[in-house]
C-alpha positions in Angstrom: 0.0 0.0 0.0 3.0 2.3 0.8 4.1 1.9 -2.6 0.9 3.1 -4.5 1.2 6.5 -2.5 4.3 6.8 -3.6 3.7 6.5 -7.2 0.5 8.3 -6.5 2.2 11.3 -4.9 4.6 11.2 -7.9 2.4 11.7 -10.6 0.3 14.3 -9.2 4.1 15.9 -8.4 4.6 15.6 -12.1 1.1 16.8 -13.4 1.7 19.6 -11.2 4.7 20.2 -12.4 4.2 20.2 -16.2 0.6 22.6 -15.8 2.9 24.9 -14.2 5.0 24.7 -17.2 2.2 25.3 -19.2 0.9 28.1 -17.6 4.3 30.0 -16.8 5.4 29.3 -20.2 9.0 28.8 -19.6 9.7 26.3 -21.9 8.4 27.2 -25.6 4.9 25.6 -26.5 6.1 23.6 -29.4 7.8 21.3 -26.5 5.7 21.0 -23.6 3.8 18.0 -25.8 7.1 16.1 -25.4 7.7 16.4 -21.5 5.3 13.7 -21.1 6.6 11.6 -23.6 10.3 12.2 -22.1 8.8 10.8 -18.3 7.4 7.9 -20.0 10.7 6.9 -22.0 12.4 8.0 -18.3 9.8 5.3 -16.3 10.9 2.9 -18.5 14.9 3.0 -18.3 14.2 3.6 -14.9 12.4 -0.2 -15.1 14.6 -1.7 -17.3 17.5 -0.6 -14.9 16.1 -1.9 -11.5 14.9 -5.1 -13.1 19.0 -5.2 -14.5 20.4 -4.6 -10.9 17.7 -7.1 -9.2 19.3 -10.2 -11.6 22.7 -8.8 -11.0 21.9 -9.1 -7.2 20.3 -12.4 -7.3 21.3 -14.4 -4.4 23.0 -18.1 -5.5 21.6 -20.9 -2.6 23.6 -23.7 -3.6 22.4 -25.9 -0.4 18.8 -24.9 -1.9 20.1 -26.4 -5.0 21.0 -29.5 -3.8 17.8 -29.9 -1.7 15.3 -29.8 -5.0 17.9 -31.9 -6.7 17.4 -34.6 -3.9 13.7 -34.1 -3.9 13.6 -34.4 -7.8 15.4 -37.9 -7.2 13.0 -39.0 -4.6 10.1 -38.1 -6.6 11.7 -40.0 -9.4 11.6 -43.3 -7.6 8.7 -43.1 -6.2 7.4 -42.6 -9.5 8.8 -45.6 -10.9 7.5 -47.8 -8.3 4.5 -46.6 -9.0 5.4 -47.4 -12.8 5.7 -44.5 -14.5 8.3 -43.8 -17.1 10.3 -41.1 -15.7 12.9 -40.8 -18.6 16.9 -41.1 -18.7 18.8 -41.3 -15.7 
């Protein structure tokens, strides 16, 4: 819930932002049409550059690993007792 006022409180910081541009005219008319364009392109490397660091962060559990790889094995066996043709081994 924190997180949707956040984003929330950002976009009406934005909006206000960019009708004060408007209004003030400080930046020529002929441009204003692009500032929302340029926060859109911005969200977006902004994205792409979190989701980036997240897999370059992503924690390696090699015990955790080996723990699935047993269970896989178990549930192998069990399948074939039961006769089911699991594949290679």
């Amino acid at each position: 819930m924190k997180q949707i006022v956040k984003i929330m409180t950002l976009l009406v910081a934005i909006t206000a932002m960019w009708i004060s541009l408007l209004q003030t005219a400080m930046i020529p008319r002929s441009y204003t049409w692009l500032l929302p364009l340029y926060l859109i392109v911005s969200l977006g490397c902004y994205g792409l550059l979190m989701v980036g660091i997240g897999l370059m962060q992503f924690p390696t559990c090699p015990h955790e690993a080996l723990l699935l790889q047993q269970d896989v094995i178990e549930a192998k066996e069990f399948l074939k007792h039961k006769g089911v043709d699991v594949g290679f081994d």
